[in-house]
DRENGU-660970 format. One record per residue: x, y, z of N, C-alpha, C in turn. Coordinates in pm, whole numbers, plus 32768, in hexadecimal, padded with zeros to 4 digits. Layout:
N
XYZXYZXYZ...
END
This chain:
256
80557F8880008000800080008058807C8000802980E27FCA807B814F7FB58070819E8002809F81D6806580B7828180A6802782B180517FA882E980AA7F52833680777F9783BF803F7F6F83AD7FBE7F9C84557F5D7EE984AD7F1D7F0084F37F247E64852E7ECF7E4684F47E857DB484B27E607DA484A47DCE7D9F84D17DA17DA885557D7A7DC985AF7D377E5785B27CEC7EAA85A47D517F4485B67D517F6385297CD57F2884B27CFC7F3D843D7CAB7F0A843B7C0D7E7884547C197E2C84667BA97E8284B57B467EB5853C7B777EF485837AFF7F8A85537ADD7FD085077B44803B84DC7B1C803584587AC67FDB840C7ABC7F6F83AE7A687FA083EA79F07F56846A79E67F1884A679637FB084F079298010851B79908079854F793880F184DA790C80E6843C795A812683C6791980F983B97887809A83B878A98043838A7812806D83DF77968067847B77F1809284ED77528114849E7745816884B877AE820884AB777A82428417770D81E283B9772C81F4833776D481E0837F766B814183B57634812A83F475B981A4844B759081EC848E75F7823284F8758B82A2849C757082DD845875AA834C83FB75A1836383B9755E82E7834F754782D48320748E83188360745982EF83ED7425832F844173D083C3847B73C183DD84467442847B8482741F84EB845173CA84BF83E573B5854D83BF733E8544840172E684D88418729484BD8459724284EB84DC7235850F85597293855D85A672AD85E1859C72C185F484EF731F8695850A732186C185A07382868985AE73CD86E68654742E86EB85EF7489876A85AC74B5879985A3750E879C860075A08788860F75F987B0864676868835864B7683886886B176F3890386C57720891B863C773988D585F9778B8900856577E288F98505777888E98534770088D4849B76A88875845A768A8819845E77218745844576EA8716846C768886C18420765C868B842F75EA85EC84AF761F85F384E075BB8595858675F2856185B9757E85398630759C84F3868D753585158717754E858F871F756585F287C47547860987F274EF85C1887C74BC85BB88C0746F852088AA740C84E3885D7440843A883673F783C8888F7437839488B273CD8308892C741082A988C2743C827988DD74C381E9887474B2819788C874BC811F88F5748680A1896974C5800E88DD75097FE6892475597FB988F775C27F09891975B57F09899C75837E8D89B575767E5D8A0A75EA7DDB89D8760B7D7D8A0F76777DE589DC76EE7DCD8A2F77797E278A0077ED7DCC89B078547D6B894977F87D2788D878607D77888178A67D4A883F78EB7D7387A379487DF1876478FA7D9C874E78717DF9871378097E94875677E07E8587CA77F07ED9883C77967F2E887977FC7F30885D78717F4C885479077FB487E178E17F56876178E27FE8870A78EA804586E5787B800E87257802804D86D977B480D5876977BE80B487D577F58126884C77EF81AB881A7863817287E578B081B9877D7934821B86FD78DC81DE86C37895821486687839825286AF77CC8236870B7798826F8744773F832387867789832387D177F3839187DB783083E88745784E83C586E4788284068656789984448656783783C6863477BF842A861D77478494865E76F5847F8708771C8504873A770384EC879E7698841E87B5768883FF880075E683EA88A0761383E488D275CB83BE897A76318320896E75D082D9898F766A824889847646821389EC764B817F8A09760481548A93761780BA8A73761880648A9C76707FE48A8C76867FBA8B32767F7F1F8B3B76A47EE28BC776C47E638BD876F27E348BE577337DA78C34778D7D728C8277A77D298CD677C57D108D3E77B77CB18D4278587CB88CEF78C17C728CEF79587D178D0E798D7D0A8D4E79E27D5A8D9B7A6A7D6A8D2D7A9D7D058CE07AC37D228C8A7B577D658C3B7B137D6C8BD57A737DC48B747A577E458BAA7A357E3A8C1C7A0A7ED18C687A017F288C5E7A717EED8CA07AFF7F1E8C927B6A7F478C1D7BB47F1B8BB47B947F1E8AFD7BAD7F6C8AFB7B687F8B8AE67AD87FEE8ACA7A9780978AE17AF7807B8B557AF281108B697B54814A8B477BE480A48B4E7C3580BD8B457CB381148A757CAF80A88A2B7C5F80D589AB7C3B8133899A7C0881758A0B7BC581CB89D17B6081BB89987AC48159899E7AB9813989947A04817989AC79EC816D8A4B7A0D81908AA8796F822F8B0E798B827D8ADE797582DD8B2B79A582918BCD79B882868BC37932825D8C84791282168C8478EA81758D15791081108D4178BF81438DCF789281298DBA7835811D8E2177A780BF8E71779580A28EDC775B80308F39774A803D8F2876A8809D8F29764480948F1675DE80DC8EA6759680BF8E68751481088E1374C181AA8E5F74D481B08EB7749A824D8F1D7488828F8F077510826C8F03758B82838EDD761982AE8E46760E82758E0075E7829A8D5875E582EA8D4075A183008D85750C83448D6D748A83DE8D72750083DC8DEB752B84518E0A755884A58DB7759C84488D5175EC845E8CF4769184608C747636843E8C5F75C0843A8BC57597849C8BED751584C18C5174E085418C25746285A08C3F74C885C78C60752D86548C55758A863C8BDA75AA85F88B7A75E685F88B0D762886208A90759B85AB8ABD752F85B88A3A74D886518A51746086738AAF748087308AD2746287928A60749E874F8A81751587AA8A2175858786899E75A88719897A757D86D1890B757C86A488FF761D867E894B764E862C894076DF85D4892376E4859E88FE7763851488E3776984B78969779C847289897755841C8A1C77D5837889EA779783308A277802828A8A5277CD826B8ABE77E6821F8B03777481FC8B8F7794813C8B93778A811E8BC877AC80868BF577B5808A8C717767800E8C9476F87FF88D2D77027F6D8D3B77297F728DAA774F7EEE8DAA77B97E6F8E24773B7E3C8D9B76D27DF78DCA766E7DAF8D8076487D498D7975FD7CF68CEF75C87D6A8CAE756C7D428C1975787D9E8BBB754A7D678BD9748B7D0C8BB474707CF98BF973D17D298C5B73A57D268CF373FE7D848D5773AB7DEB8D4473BA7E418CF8740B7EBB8CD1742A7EF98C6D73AA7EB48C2873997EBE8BA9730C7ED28C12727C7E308C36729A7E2D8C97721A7E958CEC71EC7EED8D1C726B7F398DAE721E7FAB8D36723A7FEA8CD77270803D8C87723C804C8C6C71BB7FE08C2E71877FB98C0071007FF38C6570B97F988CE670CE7FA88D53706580468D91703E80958D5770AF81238DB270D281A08D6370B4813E8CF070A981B08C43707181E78C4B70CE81DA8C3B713C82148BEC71BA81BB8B5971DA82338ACE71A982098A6D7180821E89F271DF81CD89CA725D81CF897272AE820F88EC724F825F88A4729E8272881572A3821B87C772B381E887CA72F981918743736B810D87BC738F809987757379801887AA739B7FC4872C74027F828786746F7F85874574E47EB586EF747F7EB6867E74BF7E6B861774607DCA8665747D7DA886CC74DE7D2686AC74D47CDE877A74B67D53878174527D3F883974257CD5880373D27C69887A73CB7BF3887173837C0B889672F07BBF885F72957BF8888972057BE2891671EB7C5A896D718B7C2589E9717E7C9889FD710B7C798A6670D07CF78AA170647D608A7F70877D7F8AA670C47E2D8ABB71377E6C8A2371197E1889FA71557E24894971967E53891E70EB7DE488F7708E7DF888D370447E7589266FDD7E9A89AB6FE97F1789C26FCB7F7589A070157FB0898E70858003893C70BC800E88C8708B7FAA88A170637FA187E17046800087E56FBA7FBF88536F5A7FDF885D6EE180AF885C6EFF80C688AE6F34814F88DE6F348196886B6F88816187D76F93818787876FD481B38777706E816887BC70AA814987B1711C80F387057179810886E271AB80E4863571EE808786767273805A862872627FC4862A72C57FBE85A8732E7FCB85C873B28006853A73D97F8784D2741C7F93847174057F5083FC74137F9583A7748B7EFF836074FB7F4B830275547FB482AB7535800082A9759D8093822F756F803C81BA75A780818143758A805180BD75D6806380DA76657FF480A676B3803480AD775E8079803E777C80D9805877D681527FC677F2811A7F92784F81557F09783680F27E87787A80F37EB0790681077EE1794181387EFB79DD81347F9C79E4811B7FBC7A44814B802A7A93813A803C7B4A81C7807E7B2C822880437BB5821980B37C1081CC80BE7C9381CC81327CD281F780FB7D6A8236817B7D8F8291815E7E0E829981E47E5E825A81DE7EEE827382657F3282B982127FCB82FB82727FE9833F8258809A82D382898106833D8252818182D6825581DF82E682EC823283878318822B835E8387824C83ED83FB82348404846C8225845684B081FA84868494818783F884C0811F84378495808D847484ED804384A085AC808B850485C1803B85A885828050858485448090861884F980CE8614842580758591842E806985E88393806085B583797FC4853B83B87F85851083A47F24858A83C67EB785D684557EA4865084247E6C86A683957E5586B383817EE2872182FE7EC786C982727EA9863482467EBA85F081FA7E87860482297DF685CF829C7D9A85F582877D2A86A8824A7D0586D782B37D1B875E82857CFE875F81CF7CF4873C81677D6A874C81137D87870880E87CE3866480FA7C9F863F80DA7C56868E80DF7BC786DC81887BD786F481C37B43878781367B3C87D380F57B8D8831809A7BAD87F580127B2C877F80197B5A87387F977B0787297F7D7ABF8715802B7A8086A7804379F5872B800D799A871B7FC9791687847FDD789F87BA80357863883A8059785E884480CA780687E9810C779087C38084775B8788807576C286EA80BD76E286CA80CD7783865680EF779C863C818477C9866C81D0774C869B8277776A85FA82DC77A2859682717745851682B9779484E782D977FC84ED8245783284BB822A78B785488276792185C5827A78E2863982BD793186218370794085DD839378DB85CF841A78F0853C843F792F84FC83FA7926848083E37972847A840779CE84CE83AD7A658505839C7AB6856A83E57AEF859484497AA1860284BD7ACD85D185507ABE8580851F7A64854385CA7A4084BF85CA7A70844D85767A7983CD85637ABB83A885C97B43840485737BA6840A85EC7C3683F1865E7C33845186977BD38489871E7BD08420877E7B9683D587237B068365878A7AFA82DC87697B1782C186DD7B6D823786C07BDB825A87277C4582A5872A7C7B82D0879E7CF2828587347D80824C878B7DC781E5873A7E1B81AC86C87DF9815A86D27D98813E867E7D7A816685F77DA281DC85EB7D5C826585897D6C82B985667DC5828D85BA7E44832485AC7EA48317851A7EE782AB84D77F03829D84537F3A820984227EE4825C84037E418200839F7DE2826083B27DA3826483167D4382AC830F7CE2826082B17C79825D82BC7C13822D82787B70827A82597B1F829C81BF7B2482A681987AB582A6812C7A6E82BC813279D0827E80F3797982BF807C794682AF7FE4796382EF7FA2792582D77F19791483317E8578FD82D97E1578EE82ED7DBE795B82A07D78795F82AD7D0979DB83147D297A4383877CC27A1B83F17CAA7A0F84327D1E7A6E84147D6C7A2084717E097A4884447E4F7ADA83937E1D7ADF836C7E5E7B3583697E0D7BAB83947D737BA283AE7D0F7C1C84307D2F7C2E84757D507BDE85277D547C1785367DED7C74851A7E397C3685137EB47C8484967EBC7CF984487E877D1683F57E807DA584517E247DE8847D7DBD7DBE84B47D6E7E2B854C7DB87E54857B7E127DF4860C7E5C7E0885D57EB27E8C85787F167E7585377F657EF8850E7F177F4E84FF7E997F4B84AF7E547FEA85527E44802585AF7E057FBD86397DD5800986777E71804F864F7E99800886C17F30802286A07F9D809C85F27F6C80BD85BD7FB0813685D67F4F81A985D07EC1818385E57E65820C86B77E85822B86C87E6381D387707E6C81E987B97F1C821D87437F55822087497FE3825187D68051820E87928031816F87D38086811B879A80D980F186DC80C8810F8678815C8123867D810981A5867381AF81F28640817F829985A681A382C085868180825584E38192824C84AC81228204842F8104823A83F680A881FB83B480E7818683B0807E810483AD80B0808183148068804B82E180A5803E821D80878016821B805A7F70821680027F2682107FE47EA9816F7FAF7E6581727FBA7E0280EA7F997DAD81067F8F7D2A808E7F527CF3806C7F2C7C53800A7F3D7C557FE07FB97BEC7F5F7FFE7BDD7F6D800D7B677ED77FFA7AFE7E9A7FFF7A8F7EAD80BF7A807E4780D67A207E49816779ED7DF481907A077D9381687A837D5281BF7AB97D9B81D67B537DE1819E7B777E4A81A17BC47E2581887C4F7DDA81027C4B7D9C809A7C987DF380147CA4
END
């Protein structure tokens, strides 16, 4: 059983695993390597759209994976969430404001998300009109001019990845900015080199769940992978290499 976390807190980290498989698919296909060698999406536009539930996590996933994302809204209160959470690195008042914060980042191949705080259609629209040409379009933008010119100029529209046979969740019993580090570490030990997804997953995840994340962890993998690494955390909390007892599970995608 796991350390009680919000359902809230779980549900959306659910929903931003799921984006990050989707964007990940896609990365060979880019080829932008990360500084560390992971396989990523540095220097790729993703637009995000409206700043719903959805557009929330997939901007969360969109940072993991390494793309500089750009969403927009036009409500105060989700503007203000965006940041207090951590979405959105930065809200914007205009496109010319973002242009600025996402061609420095996708130069350098960083990861950032920006918000502009405008309706997401005039936001598309004067994209469109100005040929500023997304990579990756988040899967559930409503059809409109814009959209379908992006599509035209070869822009990808992303579609669910397969879900992996397993998913591996693990929280401690107590002082998890102290031990949840070295439980991952203990995991990232396991993972294969060859397994750069699930390795950047796992290193970069924390950092932009924030709270969320400080005692939950997700992840995605097969059988095999997910019996060797639960039984690595049962040995490693009894042999008191976490000095905490370590809570593990296998939960479906409703995250039951």
């Amino acid at each position: 059983m796991l350390t009680p976390s919000p359902a809230s807190a779980l549900a959306f980290t659910l929903l931003v695993e799921s984006s990050y498989r989707a964007l990940m698919r896609l990365s060979e296909d880019y080829a932008s390597a990360a500084p560390d060698s992971l396989p990523g999406l540095g220097g790729v536009l993703l637009y995000a759209g409206e700043l719903d539930e959805s557009a929330r996590a997939l901007m969360v996933a969109g940072n993991i994976a390494g793309a500089a994302t750009l969403a927009a809204t036009q409500d105060p209160a989700t503007q203000r969430l965006a940041i207090r959470e951590g979405v959105a690195d930065f809200v914007v008042n205009s496109l010319d404001e973002a242009l600025r914060i996402l061609k420095n980042e996708i130069r350098k191949r960083e990861a950032v998300a920006v918000c502009i705080a405008a309706a997401p259609e005039a936001v598309a629209a004067e994209m469109a009109a100005r040929g500023v040409q997304p990579d990756l379009l988040a899967g559930q933008l409503p059809a409109s001019p814009a959209l379908a010119t992006f599509q035209r100029h070869g822009a990808l529209r992303l579609s669910a990845a397969a879900s992996p046979e397993k998913l591996l969740a693990w929280s401690v019993g107590e002082a998890p900015a102290l031990w949840m580090p070295q439980a991952d570490a203990l995991v990232l030990e396991l993972l294969p080199p060859a397994d750069g997804k699930n390795r950047r997953w796992l290193r970069q995840s924390p950092r932009y769940l924030g709270r969320r994340a400080l005692n939950l962890r997700l992840l995605g993998c097969d059988a095999a992978s997910a019996e060797a690494i639960a039984a690595a955390l049962r040995e490693a909390s009894v042999r008191d290499a976490l000095q905490t007892e370590v809570q593990i599970a296998l939960l479906d995608r409703s995250g039951r």
